[in-house]
N, C-alpha and C positions, 0 to 999 in steps of 0.2 A: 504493500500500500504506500503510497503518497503522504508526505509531510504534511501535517495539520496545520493551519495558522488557526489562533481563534482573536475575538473583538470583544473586549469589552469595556460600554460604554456606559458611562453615568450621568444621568442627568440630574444636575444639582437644581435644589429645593425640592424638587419633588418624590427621592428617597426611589428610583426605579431603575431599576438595573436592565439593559438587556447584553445576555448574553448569545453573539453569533459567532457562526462557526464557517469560513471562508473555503471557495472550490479545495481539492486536493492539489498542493504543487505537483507538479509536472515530476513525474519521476519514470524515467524509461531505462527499461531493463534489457541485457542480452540474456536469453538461458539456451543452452545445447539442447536442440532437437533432436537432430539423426545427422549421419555420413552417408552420403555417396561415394559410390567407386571402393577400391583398395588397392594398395598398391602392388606394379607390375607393368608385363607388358603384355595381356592377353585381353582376349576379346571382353569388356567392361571395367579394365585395369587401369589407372592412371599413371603419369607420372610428370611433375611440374607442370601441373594445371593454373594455366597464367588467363583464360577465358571463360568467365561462364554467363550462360541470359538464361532467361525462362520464359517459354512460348505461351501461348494464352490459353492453353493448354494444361499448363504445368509441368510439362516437360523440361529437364535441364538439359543445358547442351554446353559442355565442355573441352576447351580448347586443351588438347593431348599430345604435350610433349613432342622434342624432337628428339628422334632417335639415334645415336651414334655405336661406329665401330670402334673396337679396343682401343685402338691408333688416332683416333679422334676423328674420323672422317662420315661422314654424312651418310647416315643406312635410312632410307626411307621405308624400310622396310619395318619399319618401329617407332609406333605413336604416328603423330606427323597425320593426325584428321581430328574432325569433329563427334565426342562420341555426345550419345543422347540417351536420356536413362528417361523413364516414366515416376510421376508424381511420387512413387513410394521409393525410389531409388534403386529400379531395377532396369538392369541395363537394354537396351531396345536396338542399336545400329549405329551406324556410323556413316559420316559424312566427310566422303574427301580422303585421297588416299597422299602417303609418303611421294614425292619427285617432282621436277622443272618443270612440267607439262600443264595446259588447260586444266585448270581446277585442281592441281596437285598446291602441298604442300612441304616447306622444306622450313616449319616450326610455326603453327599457328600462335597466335596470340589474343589480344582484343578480340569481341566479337559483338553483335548487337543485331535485333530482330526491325528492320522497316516497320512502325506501327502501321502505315499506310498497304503497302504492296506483301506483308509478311514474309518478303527476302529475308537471306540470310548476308550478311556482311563480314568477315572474317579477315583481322591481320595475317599475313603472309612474310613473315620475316626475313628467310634469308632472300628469298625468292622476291622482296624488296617489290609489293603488290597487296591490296585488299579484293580477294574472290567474292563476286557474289554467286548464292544459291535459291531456288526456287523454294517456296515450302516443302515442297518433297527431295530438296537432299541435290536436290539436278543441278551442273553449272550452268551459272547462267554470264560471265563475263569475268575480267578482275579488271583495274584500275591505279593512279595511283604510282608516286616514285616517294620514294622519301631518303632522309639521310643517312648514313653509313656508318659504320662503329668508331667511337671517337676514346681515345684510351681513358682508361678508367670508368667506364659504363662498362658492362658488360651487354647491357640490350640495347639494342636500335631497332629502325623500320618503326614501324606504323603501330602506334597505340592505343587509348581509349578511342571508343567509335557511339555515338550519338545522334540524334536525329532532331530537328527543331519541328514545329509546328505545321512549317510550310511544305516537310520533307526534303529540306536541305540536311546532310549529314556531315559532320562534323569529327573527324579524326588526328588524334596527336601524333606530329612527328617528334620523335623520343627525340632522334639526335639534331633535327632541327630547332628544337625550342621552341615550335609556333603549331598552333591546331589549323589545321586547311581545313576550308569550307567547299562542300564538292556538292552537286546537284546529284540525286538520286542513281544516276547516269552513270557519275563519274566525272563530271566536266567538272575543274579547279575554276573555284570563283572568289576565292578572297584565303585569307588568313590572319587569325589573330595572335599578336606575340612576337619576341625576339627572343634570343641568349641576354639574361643578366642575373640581376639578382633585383631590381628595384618593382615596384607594383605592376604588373602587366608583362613582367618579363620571367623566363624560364629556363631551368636548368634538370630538363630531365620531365616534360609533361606526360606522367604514366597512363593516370587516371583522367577522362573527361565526362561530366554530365551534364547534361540540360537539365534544370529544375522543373518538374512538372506544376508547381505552384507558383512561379515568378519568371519564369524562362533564362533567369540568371545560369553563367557556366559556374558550373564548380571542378575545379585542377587540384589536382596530388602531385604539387610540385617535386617532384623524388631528391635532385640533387639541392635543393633551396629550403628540405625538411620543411614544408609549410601546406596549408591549403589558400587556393589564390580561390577569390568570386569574382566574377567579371560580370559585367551589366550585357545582355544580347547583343549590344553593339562592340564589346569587347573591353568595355574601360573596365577599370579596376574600382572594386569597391571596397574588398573587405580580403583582409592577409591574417590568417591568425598559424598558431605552432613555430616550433624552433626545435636544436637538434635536442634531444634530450629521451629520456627513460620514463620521465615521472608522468603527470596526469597532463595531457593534451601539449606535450610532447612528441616528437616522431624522429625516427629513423629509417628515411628513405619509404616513405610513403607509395605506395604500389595504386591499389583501386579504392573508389571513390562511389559512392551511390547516394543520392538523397530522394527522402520518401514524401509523401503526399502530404505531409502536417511541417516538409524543410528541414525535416534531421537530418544531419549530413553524418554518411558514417564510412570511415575510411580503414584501410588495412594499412597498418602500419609493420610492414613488411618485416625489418630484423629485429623492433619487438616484439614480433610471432604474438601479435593482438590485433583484435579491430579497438579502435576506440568512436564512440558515439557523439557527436556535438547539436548544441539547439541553433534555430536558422542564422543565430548572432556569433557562431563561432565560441561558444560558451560551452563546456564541457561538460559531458551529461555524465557518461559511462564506460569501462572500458571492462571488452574480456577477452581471455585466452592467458595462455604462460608457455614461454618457451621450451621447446623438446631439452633433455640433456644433451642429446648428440650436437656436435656441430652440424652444418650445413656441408654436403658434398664438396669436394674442389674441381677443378676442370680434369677430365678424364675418368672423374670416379662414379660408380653407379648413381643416380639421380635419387637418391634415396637419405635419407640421415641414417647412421648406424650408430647405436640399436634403435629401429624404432621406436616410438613411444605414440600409440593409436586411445589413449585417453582419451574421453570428450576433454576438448576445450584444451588441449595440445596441443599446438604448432612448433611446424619447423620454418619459419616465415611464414608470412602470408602475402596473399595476391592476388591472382584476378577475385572481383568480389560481384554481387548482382541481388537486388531487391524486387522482391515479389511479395503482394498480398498479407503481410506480419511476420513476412521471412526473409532473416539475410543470408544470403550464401556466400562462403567464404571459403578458400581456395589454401589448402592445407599443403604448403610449394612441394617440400621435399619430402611429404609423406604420403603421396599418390592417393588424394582422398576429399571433399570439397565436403567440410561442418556447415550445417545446417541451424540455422539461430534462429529461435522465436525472439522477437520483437513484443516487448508490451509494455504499456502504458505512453507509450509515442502520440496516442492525442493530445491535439491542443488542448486547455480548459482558460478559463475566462481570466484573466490577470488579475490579480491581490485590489489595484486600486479601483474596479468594475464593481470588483463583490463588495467593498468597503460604501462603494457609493450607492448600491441598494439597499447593506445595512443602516448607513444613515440618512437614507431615505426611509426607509421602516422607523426609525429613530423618532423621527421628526412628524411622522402621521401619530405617532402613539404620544407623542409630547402635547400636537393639537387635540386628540383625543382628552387625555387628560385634562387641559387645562379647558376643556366645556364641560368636562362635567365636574368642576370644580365651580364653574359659574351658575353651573346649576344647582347645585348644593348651596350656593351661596345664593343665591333669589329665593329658592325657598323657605331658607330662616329666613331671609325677610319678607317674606311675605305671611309669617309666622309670628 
């Protein structure tokens, strides 16, 4: 439950007290639902799930790993598609196979459903391209150049992917530092952002959202540990976080989602948490705790060792996706996408709303009073 405020108020000379009692604070919680996936490389197996959305359906659909040989070279034959699991977490098919070619992929990433056309949109990392797919899984074109690995990133190509109102969609170039604006199509028609560090600029934009309540962007700056809000036309409004551990704090900020009442809730990647904030950048909540294992190095199985498949475990977190009072959160190096209920994320009426129908009740019962004190008083005299 929600923090109580209560009111009370005295009205002097007349010896009457009322006491009220104000809406419940805003208090929004994460609790562990269910897992999807586990980890592997077999038919419904994850591994470094950096993508996920949910169809109107309830279907998840999970961006899977890319696969590599001993040597470190490119096996498409391993991860490298879209899997899709049904509303209970059970795995259904797959979208998109390993390699260069028409609708191949060489390490998916980002990913996001058209609310208009219900395409599929899909980053394409090495292969430096966003595929699109039909609702049933078909290619239907890619699109799309972005920029290239710049040292000390480890990811590049093409990021969070969004859609505006009008069906314009909106994707981040990680190593660009700027979200391109592309028409449904494909066709580039603007972009918002540069490389820096000051308001409206970017070092590393992982995460991108459209707010469905204000159409504000919301960015999980990665390399600048912050969240940036930008106004539709792209100005900067509001920067909050800094590098740090403690409470609304981040270290390298991954995915980014916000819900129908403006909570913004982000994965903050190597504290292997999400944390929760209100539409003001104000800190709500945060959950998860880091696996013991480190995090794999380059060439070693994509796994942490020893597992740790606890709820509410990670080994980082990443691609992340809100649906319905559920956030899905992408569990990197434990091949497996946690499942969170969401609640108490409604708005309720602000402290100084309720105060002022209290003392509006106040003030009806003070008039009350003080008539039938004149009424008592006319008929002594009339007595």
């Amino acid at each position: 439950m929600g923090l109580v405020k209560s009111l009370s108020i005295t009205i002097l000379g007349a010896g009457f007290t009322v006491l009220a009692t104000s809406a419940p604070a805003k208090s929004l919680s994460l609790k562990y639902d269910s897992s999807i996936g586990s980890p592997g490389f077999g038919p419904g197996q994850l591994f470094v799930p950096q993508g996920i959305t949910v169809d109107d359906s309830g279907n998840i659909l999970v961006s899977n790993g890319r696969g590599l040989n001993p040597d470190g070279s490119f096996n498409p034959n391993i991860g490298n598609k879209v899997d899709v699991f049904n509303p209970q977490g059970q795995y259904l098919r797959s979208i998109g196979k390993g390699g260069k070619g028409p609708g191949e992929f060489d390490e998916p990433s980002a990913l996001e459903i058209d609310p208009q056309t219900k395409n599929l949109y899909v980053g394409d990392v090495f292969n430096n391209r966003v595929n699109i797919y039909d609702p049933q899984g078909s290619y239907i074109k890619s699109f799309g150049s972005f920029g290239g690995l710049i040292p000390g990133r480890a990811f590049f190509g093409p990021s969070g992917v969004t859609f505006d109102k009008t069906g314009n969609v909106y994707i981040g170039d990680f190593s660009g530092d700027k979200i391109n604006k592309y028409t449904k199509d494909g066709e580039l028609i603007g972009s918002i952002g540069s490389s820096g560090t000051e308001p409206g600029k970017f070092q590393g934009p992982a995460g991108v959202r459209i707010s469905p309540v204000n159409g504000n962007f919301y960015v999980s700056d990665q390399f600048n540990n912050r969240v940036q809000v930008l106004s539709p036309e792209g100005k900067p409004i509001l920067t909050f976080g800094k590098q740090g551990t403690g409470p609304g704090e981040f270290n390298q900020p991954i995915g980014i989602e916000v819900d129908e009442f403006g909570n913004i809730y982000v994965a903050d990647s190597i504290n292997s948490r999400v944390q929760a904030f209100d539409k003001d950048g104000k800190f709500l909540t945060a959950f998860g705790k880091p696996a013991a294992a480190p995090p794999p190095q380059l060439g070693e199985p994509p796994f942490g060792d020893p597992l740790d498949l606890t709820p509410g475990t990670f080994n980082w977190t990443a691609g992340t996706a809100y649906k319905d009072g559920k956030l899905y959160v992408g569990d990197f190096f434990q091949g497996r996408v946690q499942v969170l209920k969401v609640e108490g994320a409604s708005q309720v009426p602000e402290p100084s709303s309720v105060l002022g129908l209290v003392l509006f009740g106040v003030g009806a019962t003070a008039v009350r009073l003080k008539k039938r004190q004149q009424q008592k008083a006319a008929v002594s005299l009339a007595k």
